[in-house]
Backbone atoms as SQL, in Angstrom:
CREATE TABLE atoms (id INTEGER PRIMARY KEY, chain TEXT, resi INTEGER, resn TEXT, atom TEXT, x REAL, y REAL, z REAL);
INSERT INTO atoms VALUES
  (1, 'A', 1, 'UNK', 'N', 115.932, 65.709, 65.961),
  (2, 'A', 1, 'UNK', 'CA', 115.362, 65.197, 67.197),
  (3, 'A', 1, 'UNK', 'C', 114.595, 66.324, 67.889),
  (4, 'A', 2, 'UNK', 'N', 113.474, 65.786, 68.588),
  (5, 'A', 2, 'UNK', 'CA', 112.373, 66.990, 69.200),
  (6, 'A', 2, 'UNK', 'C', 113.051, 67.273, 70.658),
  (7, 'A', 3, 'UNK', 'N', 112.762, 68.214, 71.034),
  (8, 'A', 3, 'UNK', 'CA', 113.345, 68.466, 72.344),
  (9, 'A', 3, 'UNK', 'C', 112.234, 67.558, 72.980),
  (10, 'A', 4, 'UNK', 'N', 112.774, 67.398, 74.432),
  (11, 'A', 4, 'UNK', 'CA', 111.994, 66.622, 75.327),
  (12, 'A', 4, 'UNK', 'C', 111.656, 67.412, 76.164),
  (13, 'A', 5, 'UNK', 'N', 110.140, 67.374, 76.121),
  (14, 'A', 5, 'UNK', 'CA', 109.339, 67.721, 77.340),
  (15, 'A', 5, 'UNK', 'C', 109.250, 66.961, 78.763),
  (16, 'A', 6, 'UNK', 'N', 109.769, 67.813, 79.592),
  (17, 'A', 6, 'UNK', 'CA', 109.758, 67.151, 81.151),
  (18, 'A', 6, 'UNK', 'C', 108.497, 67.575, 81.898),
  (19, 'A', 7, 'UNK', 'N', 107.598, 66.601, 82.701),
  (20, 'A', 7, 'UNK', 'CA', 106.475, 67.027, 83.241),
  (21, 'A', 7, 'UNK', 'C', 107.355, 67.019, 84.933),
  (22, 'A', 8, 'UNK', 'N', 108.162, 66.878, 85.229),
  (23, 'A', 8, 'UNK', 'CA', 109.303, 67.103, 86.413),
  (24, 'A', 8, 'UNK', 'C', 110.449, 66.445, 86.407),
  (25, 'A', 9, 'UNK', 'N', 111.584, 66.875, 87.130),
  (26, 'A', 9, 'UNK', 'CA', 112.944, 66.465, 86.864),
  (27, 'A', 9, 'UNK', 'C', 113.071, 67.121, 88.423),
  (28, 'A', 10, 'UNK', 'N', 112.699, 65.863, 89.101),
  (29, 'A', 10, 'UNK', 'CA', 113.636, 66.787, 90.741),
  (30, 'A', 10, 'UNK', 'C', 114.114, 65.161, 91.098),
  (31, 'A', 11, 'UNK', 'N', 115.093, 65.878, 92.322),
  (32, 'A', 11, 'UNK', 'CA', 116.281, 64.748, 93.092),
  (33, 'A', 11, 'UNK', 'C', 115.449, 65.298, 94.585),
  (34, 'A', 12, 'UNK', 'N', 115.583, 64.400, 95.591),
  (35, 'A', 12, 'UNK', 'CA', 115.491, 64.326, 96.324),
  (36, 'A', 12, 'UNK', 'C', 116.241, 63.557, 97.516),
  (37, 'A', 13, 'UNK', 'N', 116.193, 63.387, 98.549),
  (38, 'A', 13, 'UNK', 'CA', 116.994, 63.043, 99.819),
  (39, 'A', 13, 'UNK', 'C', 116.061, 61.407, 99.875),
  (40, 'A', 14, 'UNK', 'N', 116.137, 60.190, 99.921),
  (41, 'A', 14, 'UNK', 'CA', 115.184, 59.207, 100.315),
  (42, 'A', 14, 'UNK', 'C', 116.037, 58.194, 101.469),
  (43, 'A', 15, 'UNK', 'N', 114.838, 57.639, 102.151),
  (44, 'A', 15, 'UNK', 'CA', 115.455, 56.689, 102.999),
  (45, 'A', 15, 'UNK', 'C', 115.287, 55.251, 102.545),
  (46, 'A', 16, 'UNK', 'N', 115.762, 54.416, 102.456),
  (47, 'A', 16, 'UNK', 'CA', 115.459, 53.084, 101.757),
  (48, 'A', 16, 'UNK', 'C', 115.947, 51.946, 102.965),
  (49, 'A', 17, 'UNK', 'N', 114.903, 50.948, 103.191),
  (50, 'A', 17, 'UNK', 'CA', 115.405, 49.743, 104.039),
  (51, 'A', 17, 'UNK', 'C', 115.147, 48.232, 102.936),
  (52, 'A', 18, 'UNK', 'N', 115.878, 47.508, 102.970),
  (53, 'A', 18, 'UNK', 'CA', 116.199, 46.487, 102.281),
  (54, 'A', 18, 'UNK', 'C', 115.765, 45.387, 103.417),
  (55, 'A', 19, 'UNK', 'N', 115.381, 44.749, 103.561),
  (56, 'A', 19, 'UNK', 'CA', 114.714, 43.194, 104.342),
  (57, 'A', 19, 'UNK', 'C', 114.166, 42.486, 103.227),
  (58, 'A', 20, 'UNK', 'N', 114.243, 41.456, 103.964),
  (59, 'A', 20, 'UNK', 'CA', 114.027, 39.775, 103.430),
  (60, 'A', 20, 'UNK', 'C', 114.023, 38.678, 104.934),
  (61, 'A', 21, 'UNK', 'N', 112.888, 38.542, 104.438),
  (62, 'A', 21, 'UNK', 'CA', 112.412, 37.239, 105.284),
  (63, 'A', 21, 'UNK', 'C', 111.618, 35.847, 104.363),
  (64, 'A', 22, 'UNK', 'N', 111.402, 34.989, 105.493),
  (65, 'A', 22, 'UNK', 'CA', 110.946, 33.454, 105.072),
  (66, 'A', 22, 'UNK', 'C', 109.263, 33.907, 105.764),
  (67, 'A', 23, 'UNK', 'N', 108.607, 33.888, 104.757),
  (68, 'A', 23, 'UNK', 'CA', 107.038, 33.562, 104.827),
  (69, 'A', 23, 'UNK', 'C', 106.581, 31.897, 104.945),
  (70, 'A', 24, 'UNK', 'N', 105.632, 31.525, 105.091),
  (71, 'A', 24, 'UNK', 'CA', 105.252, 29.671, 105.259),
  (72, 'A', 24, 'UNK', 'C', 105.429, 29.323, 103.972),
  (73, 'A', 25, 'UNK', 'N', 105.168, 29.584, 102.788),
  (74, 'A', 25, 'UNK', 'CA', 105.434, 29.194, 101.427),
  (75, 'A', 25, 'UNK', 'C', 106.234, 30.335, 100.326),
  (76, 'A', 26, 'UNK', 'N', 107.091, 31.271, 101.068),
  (77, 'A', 26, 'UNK', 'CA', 107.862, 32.042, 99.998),
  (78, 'A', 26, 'UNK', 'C', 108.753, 32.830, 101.044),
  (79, 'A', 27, 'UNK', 'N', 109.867, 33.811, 100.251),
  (80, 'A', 27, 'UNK', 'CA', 110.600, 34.181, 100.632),
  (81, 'A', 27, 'UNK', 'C', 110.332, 35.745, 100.380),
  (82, 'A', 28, 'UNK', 'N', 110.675, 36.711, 100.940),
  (83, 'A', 28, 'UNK', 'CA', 109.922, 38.082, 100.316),
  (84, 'A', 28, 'UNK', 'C', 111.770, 38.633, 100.459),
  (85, 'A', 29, 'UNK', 'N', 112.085, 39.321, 99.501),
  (86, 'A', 29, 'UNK', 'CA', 113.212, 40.066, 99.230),
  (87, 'A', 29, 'UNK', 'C', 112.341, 41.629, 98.652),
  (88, 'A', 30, 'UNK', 'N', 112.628, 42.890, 99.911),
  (89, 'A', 30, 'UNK', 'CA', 111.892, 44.066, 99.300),
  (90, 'A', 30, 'UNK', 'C', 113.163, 45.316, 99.675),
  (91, 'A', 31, 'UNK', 'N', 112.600, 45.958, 99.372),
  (92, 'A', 31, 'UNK', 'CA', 113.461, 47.602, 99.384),
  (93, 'A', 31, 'UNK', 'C', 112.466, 48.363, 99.267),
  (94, 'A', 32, 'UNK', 'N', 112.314, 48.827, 100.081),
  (95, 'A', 32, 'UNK', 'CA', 111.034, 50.151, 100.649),
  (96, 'A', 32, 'UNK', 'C', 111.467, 51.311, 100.904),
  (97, 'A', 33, 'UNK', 'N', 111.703, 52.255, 99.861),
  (98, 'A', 33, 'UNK', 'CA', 111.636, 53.472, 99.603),
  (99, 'A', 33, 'UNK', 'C', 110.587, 54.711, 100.278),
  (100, 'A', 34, 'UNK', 'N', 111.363, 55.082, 101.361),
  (101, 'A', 34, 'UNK', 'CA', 110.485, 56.693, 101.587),
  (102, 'A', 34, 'UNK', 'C', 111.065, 57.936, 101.489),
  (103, 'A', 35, 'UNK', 'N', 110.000, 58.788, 101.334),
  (104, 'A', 35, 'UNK', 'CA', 110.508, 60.071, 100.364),
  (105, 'A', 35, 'UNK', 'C', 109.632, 60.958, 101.044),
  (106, 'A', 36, 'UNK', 'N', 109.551, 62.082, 100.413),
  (107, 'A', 36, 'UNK', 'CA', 108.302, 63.318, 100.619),
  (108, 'A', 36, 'UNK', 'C', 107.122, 63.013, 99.632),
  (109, 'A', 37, 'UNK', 'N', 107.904, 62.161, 98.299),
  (110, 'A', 37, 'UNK', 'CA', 106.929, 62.222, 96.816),
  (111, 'A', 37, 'UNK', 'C', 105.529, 62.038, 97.009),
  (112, 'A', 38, 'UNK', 'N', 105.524, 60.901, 97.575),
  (113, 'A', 38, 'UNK', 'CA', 104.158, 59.907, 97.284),
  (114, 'A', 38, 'UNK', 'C', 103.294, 60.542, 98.513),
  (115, 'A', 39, 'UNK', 'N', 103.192, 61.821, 99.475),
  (116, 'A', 39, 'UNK', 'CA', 102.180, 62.168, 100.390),
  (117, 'A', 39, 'UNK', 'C', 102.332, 61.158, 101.407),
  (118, 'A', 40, 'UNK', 'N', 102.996, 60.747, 101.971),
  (119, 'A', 40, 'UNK', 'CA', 103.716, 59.808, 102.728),
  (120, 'A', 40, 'UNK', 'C', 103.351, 58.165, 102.569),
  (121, 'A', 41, 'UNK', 'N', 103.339, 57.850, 101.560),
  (122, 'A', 41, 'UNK', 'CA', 102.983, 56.488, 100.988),
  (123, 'A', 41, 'UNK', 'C', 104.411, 56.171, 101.105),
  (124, 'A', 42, 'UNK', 'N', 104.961, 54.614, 101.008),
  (125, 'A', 42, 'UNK', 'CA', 106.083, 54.205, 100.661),
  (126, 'A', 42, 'UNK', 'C', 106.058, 53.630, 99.585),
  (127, 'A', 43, 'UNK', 'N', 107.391, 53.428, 98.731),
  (128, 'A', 43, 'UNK', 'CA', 107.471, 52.690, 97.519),
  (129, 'A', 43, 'UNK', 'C', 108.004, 51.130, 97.708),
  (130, 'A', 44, 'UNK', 'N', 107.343, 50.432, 97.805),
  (131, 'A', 44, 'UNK', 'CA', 107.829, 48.595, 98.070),
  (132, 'A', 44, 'UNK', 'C', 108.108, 48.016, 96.787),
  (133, 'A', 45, 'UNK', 'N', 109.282, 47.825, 96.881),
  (134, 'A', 45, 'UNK', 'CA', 109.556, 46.974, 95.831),
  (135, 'A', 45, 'UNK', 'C', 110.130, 45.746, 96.116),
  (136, 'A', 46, 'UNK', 'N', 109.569, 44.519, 95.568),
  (137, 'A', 46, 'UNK', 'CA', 109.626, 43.021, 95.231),
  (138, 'A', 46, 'UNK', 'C', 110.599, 42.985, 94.520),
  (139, 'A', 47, 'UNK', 'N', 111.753, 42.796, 95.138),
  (140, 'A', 47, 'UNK', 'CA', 113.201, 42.071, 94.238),
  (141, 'A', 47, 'UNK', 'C', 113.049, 40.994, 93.313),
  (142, 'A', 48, 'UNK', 'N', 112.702, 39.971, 94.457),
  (143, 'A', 48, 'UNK', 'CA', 112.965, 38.845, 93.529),
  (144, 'A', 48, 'UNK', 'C', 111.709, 38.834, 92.678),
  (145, 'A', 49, 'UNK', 'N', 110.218, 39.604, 92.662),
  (146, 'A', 49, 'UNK', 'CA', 109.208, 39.605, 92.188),
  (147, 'A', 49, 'UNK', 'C', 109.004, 40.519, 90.498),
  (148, 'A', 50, 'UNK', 'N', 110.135, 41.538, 90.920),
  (149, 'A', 50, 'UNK', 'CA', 109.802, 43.000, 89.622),
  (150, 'A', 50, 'UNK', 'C', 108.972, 43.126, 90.193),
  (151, 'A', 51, 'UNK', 'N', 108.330, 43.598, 91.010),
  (152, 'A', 51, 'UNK', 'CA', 107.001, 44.555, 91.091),
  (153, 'A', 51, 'UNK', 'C', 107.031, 45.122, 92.167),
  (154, 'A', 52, 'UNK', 'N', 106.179, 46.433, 92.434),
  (155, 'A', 52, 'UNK', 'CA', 106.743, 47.521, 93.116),
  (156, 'A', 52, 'UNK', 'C', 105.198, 48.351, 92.879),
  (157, 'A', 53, 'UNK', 'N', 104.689, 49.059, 94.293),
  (158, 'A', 53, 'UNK', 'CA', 103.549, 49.828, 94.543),
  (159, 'A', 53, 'UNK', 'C', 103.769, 50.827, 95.609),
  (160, 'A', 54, 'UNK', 'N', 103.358, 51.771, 95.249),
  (161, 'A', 54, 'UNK', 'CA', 103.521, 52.708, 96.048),
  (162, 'A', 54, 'UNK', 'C', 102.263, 52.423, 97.356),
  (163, 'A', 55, 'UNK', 'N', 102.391, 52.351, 98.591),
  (164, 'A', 55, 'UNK', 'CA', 101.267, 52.008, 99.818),
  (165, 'A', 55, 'UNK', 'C', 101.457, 52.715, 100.713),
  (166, 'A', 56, 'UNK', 'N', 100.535, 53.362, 101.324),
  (167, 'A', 56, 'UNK', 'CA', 99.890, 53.664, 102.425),
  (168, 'A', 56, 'UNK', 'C', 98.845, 53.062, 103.160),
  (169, 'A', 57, 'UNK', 'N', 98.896, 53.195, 104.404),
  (170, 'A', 57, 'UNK', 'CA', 97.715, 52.340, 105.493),
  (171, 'A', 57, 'UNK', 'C', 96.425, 52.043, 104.777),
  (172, 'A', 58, 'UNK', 'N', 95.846, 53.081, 103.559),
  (173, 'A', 58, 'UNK', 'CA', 94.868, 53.203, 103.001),
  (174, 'A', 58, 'UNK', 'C', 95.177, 51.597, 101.914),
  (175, 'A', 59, 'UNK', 'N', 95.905, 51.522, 101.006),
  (176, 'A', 59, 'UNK', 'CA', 96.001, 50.815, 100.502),
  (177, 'A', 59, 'UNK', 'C', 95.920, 49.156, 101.050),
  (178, 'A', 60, 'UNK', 'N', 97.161, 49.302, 102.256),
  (179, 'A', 60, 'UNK', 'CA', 96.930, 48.064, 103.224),
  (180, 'A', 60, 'UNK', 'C', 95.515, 47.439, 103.297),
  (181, 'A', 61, 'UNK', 'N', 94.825, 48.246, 103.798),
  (182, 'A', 61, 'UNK', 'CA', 93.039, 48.088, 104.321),
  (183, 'A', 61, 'UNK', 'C', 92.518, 47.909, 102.844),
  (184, 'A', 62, 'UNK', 'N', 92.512, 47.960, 101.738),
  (185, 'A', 62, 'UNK', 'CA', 91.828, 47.619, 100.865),
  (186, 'A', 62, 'UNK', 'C', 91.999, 46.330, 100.396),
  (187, 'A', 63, 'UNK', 'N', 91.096, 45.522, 100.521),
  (188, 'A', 63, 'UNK', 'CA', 90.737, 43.948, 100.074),
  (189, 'A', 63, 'UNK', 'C', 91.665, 43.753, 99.004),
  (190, 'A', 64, 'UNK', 'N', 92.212, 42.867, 98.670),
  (191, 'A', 64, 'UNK', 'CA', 92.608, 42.503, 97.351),
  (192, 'A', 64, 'UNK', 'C', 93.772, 43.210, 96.881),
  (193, 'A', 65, 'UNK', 'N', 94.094, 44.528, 97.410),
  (194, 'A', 65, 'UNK', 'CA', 95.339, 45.489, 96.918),
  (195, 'A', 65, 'UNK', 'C', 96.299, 44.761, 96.628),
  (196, 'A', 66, 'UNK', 'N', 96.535, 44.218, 97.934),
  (197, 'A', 66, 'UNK', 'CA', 98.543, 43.024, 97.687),
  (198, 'A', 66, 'UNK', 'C', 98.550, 42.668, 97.172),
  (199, 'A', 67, 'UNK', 'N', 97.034, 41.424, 96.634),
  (200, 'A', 67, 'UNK', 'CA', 97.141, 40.175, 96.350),
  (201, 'A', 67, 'UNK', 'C', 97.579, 40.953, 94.669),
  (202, 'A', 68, 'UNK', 'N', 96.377, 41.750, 94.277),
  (203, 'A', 68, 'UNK', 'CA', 97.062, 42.338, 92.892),
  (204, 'A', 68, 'UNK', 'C', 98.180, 42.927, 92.755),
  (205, 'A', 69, 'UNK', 'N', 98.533, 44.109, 93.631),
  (206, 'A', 69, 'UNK', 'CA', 99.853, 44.584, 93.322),
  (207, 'A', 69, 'UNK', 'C', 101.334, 43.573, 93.057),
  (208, 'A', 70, 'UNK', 'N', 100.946, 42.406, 93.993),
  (209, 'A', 70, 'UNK', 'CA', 102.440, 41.777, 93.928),
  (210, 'A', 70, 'UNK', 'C', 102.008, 40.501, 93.538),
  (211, 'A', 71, 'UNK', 'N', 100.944, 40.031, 92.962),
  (212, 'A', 71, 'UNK', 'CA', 100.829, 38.795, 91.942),
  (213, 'A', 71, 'UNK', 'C', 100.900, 37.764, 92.737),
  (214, 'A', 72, 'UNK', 'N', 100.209, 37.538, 94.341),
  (215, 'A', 72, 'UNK', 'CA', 100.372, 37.214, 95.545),
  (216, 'A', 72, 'UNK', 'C', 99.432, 35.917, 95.718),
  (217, 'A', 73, 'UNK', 'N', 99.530, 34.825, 96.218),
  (218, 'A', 73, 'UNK', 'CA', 97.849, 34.446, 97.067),
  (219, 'A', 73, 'UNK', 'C', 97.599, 35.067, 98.294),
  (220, 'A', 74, 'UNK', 'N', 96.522, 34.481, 98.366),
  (221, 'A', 74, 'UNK', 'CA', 96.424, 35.632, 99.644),
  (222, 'A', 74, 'UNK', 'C', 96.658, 35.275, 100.433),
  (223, 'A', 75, 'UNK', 'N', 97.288, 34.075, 100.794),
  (224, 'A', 75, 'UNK', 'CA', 97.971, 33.470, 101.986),
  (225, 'A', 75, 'UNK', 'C', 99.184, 34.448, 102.203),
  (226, 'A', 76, 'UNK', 'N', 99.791, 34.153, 101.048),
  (227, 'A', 76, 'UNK', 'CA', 101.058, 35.057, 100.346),
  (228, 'A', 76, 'UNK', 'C', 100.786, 36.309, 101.322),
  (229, 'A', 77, 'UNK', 'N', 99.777, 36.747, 100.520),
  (230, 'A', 77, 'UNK', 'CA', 99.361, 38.155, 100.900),
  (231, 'A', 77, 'UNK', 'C', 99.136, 38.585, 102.049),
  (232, 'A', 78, 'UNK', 'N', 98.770, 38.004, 102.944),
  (233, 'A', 78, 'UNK', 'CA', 98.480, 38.337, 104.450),
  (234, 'A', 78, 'UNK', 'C', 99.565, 38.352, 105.212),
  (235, 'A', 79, 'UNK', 'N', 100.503, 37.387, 104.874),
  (236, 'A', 79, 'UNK', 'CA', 101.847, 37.473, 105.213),
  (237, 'A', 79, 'UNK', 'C', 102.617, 38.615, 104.771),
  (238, 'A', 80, 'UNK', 'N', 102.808, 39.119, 104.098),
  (239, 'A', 80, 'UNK', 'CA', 103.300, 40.632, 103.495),
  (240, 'A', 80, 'UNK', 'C', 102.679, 41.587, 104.227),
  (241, 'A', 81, 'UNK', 'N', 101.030, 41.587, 103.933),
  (242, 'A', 81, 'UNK', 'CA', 100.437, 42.699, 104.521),
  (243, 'A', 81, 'UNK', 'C', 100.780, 42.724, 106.228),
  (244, 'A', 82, 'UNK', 'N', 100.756, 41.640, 106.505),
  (245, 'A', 82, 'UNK', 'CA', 101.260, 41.890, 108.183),
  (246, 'A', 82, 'UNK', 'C', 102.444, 42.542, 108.515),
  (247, 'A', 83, 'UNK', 'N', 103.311, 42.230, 107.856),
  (248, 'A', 83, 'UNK', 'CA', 104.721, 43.104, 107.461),
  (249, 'A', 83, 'UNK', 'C', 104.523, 44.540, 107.601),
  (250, 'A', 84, 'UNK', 'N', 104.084, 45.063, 106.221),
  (251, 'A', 84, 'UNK', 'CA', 103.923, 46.017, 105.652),
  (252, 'A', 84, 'UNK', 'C', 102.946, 46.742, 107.285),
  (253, 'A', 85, 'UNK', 'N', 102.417, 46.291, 108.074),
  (254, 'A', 85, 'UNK', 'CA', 101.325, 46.899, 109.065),
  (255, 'A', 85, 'UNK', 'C', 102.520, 47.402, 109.835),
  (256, 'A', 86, 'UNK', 'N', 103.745, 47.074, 109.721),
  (257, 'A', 86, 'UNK', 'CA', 104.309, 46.911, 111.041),
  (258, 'A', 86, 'UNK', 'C', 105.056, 48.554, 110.594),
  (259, 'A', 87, 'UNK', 'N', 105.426, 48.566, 109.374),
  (260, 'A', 87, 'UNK', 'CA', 106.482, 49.409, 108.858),
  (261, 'A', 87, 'UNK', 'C', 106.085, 50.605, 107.975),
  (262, 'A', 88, 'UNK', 'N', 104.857, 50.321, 107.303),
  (263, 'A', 88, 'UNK', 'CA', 105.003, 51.465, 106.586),
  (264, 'A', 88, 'UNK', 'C', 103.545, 52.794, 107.573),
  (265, 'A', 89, 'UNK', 'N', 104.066, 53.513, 107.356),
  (266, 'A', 89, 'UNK', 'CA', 103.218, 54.561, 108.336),
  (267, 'A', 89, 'UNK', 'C', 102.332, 55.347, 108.175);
C-alpha cells in the first residue's frame, strides 16, 4: 500500500445551528456550519436534500446560485435565500 498524501489534516473549533422551517411548498431541514475555513462563508447543508454549499453574501446575490446549489425552484429558492439573508454574514 502507497502512503497517503495529505494536501491538509487540521481540526478546528466550529459553530453549527440546526433549523427547520415550513416554506409555501417545502420544508427546509439545514445545519449551517461556521468556521475560520471558508474566509467567512458558511457551510449549509440540506438534510433532508444531501446537498450542501459553502455561501457567502457574494454567493446569495448571484442569480441562479440556490436554485443550482440545492436543486431548488426558484420559488423554493427565494424562500431559502431570504433565510440565508437573515443569517449568514
Amino acid at each position: 500500500m502507497t502512503e497517503r498524501f495529505f494536501l491538509y489534516d487540521d481540526t478546528e473549533e466550529t459553530k453549527t445551528r440546526f433549523v427547520s422551517f415550513m416554506g409555501e411548498h417545502q420544508r427546509f431541514d439545514l445545519a449551517i456550519l461556521y468556521s475560520d475555513r471558508y474566509y467567512g462563508k458558511a457551510m449549509v447543508m440540506d438534510i433532508q436534500g444531501s446537498r450542501f454549499a459553502i455561501i457567502g453574501q457574494d454567493d446569495l446575490d448571484e442569480e441562479g446560485y440556490i436554485e443550482h446549489a440545492f436543486k431548488l425552484s426558484e420559488q423554493d429558492a427565494a424562500e431559502l435565500r431570504e433565510f440565508l439573508n437573515e443569517v449568514v454574514l
